[in-house]
Backbone bond lengths (Angstrom), bond angles and torsions (degrees), N, CA, C in turn:
res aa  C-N    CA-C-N  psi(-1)  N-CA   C-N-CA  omega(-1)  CA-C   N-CA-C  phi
1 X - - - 1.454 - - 1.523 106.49 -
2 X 1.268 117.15 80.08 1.486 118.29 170.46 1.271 111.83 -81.04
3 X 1.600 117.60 145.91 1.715 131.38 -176.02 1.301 92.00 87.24
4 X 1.546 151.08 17.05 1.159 145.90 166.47 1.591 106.99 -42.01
5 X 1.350 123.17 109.48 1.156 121.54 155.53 1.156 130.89 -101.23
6 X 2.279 141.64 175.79 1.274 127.52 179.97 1.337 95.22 175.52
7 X 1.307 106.76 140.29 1.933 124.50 161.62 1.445 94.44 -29.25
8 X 1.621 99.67 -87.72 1.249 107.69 -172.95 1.152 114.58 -135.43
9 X 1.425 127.05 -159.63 1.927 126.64 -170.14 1.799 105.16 -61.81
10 X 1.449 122.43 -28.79 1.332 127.67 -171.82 1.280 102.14 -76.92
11 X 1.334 127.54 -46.21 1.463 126.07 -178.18 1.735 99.42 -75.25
12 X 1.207 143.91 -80.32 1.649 119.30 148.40 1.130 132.69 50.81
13 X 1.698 81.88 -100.24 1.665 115.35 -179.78 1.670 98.93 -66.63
14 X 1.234 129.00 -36.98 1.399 113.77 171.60 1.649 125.44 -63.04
15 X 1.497 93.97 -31.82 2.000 85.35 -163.48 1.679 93.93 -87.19
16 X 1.444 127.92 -12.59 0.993 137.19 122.86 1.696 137.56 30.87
17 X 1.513 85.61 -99.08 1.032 115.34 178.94 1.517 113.70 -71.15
18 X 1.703 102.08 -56.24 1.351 106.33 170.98 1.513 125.35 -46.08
19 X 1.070 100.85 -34.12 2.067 113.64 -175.92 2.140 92.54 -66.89
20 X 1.459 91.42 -53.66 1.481 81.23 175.76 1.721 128.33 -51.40
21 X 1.431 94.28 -46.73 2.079 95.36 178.37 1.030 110.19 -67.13
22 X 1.610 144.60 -43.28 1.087 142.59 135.03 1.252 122.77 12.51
23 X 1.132 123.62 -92.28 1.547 152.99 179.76 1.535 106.33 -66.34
24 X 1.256 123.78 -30.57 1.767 125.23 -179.19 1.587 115.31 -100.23
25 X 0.747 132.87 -163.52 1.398 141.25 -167.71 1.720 93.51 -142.91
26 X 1.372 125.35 74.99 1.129 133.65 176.00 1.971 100.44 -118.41
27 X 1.700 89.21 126.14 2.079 96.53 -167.26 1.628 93.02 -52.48
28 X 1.002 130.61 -179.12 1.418 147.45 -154.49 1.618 75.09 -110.19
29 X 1.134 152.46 -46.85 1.628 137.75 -145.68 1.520 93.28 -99.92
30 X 1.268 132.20 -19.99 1.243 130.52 150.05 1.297 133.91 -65.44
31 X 1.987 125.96 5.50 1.062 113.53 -177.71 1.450 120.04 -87.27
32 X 1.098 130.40 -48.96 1.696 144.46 136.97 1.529 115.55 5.92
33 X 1.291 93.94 -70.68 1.862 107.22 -172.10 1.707 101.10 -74.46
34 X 1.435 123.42 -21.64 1.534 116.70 -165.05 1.657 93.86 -82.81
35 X 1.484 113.29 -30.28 1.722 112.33 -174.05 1.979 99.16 -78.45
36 X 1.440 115.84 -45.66 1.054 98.28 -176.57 1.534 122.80 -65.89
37 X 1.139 100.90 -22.45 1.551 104.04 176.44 1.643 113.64 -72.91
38 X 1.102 134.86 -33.50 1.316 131.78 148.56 1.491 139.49 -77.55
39 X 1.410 121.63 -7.79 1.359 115.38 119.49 1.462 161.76 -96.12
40 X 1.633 99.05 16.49 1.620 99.99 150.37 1.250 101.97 -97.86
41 X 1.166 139.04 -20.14 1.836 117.89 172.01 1.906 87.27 -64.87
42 X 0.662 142.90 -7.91 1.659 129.44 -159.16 2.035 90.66 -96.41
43 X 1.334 88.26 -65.13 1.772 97.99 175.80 1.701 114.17 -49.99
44 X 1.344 118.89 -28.38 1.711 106.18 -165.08 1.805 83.62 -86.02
45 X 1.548 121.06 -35.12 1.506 112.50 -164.89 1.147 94.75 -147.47
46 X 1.192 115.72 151.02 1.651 117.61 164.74 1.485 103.33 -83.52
47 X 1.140 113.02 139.77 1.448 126.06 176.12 2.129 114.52 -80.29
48 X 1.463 100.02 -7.83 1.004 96.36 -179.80 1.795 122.95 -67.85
49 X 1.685 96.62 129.86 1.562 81.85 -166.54 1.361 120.45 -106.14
50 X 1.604 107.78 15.52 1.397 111.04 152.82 2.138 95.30 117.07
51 X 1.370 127.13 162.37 1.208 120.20 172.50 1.671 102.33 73.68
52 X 1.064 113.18 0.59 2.016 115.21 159.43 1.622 86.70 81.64
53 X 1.821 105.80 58.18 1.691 98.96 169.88 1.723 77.42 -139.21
54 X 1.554 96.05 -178.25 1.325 117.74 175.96 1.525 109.94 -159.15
55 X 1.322 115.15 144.08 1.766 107.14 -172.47 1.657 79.26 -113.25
56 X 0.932 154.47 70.56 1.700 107.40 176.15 1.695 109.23 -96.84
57 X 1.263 117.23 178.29 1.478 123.59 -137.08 1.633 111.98 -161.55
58 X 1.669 114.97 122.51 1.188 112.00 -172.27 1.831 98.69 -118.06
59 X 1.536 90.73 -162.56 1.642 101.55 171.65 1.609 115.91 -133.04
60 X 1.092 124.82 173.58 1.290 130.80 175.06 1.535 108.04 -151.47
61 X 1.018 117.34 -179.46 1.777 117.69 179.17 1.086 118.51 -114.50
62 X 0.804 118.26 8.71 1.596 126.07 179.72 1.396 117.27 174.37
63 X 1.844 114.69 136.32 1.272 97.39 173.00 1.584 84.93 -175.47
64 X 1.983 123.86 171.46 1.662 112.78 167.88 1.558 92.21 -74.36
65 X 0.853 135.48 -58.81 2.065 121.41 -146.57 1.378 99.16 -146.03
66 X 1.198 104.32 -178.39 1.432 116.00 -154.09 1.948 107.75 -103.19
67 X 0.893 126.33 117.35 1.588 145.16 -144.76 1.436 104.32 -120.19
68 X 1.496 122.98 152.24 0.970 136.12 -163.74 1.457 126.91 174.11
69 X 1.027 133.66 145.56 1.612 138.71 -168.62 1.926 113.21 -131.70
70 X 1.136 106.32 135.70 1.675 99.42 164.43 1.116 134.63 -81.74
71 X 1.074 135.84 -172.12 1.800 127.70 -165.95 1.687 90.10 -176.32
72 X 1.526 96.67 113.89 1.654 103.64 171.02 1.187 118.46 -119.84
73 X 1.413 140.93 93.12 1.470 151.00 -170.35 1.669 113.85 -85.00
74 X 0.796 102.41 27.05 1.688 104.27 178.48 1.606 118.07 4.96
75 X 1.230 120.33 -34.38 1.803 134.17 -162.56 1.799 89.55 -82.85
76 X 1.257 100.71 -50.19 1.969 103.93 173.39 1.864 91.91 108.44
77 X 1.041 101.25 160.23 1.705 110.15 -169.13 1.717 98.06 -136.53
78 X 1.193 137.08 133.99 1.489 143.14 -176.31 1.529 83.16 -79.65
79 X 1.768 126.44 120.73 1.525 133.90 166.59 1.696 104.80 -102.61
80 X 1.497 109.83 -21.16 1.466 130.37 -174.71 1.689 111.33 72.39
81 X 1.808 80.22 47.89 1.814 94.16 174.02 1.640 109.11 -59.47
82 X 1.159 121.22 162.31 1.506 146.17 172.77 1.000 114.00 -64.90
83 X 1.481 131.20 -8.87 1.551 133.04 -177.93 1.612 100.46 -127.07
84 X 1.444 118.59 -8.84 1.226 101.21 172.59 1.902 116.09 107.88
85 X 1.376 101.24 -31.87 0.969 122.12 158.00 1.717 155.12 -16.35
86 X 1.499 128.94 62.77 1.356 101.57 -157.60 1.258 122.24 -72.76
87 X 1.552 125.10 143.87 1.166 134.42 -170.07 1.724 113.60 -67.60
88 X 1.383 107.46 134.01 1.794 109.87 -169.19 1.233 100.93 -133.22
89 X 1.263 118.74 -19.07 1.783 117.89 172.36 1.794 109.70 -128.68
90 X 1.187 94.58 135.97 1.561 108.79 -152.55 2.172 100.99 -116.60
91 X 0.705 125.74 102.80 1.349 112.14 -179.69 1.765 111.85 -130.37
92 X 1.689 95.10 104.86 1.375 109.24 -175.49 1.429 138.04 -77.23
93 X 1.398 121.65 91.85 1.538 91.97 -155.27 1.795 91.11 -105.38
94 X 1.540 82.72 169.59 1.798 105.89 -174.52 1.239 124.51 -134.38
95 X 1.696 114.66 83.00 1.160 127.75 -153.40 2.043 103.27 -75.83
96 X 1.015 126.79 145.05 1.704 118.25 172.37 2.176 84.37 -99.54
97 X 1.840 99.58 158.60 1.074 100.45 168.44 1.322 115.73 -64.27
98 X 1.667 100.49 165.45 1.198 108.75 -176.23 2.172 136.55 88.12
99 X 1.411 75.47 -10.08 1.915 111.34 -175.86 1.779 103.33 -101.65
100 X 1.383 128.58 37.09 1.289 112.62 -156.07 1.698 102.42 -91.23
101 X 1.881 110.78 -29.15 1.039 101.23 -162.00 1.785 98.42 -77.52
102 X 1.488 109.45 -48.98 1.321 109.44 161.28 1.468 115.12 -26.36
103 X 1.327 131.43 -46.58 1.493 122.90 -165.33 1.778 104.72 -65.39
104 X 1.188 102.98 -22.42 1.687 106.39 -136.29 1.821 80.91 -80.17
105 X 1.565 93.39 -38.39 1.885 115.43 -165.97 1.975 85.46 -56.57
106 X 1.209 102.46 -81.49 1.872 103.62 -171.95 1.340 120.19 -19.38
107 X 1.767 104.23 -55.47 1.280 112.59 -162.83 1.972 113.13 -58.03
108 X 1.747 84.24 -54.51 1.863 81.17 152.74 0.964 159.76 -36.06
109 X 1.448 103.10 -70.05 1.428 120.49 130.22 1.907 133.87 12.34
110 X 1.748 88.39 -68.50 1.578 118.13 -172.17 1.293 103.83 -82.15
111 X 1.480 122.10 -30.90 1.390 129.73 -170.06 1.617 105.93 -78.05
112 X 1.132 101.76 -47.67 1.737 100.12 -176.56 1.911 102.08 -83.80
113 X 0.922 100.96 -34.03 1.991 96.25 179.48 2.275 86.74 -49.89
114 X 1.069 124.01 -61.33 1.150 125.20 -135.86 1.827 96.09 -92.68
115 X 1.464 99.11 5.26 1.288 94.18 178.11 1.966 118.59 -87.20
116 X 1.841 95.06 -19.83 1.376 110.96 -175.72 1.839 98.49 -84.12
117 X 1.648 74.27 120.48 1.942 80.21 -175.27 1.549 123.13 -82.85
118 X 1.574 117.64 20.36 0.937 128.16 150.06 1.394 122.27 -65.30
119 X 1.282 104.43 -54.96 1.520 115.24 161.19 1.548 134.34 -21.37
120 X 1.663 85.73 -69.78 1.369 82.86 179.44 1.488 127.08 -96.96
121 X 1.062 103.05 -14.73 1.673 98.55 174.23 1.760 95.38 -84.23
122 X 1.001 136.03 -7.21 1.630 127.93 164.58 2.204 98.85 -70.38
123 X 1.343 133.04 -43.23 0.965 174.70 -165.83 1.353 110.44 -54.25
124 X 1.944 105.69 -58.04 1.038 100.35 172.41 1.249 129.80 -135.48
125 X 1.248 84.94 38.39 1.897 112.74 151.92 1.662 129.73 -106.42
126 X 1.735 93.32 -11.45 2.020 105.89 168.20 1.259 114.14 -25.81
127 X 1.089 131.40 137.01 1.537 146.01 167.53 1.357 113.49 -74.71
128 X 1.041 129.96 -23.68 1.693 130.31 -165.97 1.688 92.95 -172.59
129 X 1.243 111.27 -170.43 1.239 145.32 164.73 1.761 122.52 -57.43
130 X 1.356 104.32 -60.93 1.431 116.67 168.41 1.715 112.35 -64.72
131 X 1.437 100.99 -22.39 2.020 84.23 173.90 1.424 122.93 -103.32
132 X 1.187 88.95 6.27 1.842 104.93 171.79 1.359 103.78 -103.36
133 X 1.370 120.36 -16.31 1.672 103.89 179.94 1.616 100.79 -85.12
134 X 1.296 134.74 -19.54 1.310 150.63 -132.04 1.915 88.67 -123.17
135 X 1.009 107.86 -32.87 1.896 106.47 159.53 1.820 96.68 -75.91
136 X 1.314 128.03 -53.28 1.547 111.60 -158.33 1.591 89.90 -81.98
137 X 0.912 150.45 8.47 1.587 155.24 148.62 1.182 129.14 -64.68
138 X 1.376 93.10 -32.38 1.727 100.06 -160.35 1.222 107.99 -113.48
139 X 1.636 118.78 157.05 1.326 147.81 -151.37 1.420 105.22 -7.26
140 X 1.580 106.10 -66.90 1.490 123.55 -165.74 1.288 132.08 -82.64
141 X 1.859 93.40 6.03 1.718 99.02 155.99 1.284 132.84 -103.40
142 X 1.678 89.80 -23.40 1.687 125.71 -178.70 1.822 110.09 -13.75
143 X 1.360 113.43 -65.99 0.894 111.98 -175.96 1.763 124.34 -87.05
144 X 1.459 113.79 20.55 1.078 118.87 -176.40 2.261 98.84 -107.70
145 X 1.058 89.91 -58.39 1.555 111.62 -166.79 1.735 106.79 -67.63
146 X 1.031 126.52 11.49 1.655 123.78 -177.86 1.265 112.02 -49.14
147 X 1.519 129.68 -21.38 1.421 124.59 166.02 1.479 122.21 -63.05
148 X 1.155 115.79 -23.67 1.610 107.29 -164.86 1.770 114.43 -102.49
149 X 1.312 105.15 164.38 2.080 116.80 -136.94 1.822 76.29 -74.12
150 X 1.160 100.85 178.76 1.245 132.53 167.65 1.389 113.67 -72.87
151 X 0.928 145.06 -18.75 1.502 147.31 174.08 1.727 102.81 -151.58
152 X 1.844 92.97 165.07 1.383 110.84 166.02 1.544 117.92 -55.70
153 X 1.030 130.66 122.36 1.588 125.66 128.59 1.045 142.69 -95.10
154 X 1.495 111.19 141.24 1.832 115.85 -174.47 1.482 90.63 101.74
């Protein structure tokens, strides 16, 4: 979701989420509980992990694998990162139960992909959708991103 705009991290984390149900196959009685579940993980900690990124992270009850969408705010959103930092790359993941060790693997994963500052300043200058998937594709993510499908879905 590049041009992601928001008040603040709550409004965000909402259009967010929505871009995610959208795009996923999440039951309609799961949409409610998938936002609250990613903003009380947001309220106990900020998920921001510093360098103007953000992982934050919900649940669902069922699902095959663990799903997720990006969010690029270029303007930056106050997450009340540790460095001070406003957050400009947003990466939502949506674990189903039962996926915990997998979660723990992604979240890592996401943390070190977003630590190479090629990345993200390539990231959050993307033009669309297709040139931000084509940064987490390319060379200098290669070895960060091995979880994700072979093509877009949704």
């Amino acid at each position: 979701l590049v041009g992601l705009k928001g008040d603040d991290k709550w409004d965000v984390l909402r259009k967010l989420t929505d871009f995610y149900i959208r795009t996923h196959r999440v039951p309609v009685e799961e949409h409610e509980m998938l936002y609250t579940t990613i903003e009380a993980r947001e309220r106990d900690l900020t998920t921001a992990v510093g360098l103007g990124a953000a992982i934050p992270h919900g649940r669902v009850k069922r699902g095959g694998r663990i799903q997720g969408v990006l969010g690029i705010c270029r303007e930056g959103v106050d997450f009340g990162a540790m460095d001070g930092e406003p957050v400009r790359i947003m990466m939502l993941v949506v674990t189903p139960d039962g996926y915990e060790r997998e979660h723990l693997e992604v979240m890592a994963s996401l943390a070190q992909m977003i630590s190479n500052e090629t990345v993200r300043s390539r990231l959050v200058v993307a033009i669309d959708a297709n040139d931000a998937w084509e940064v987490i594709e390319g060379e200098e993510a290669r070895t960060y991103n091995y979880f994700l499908e072979e093509e877009v879905s949704g």
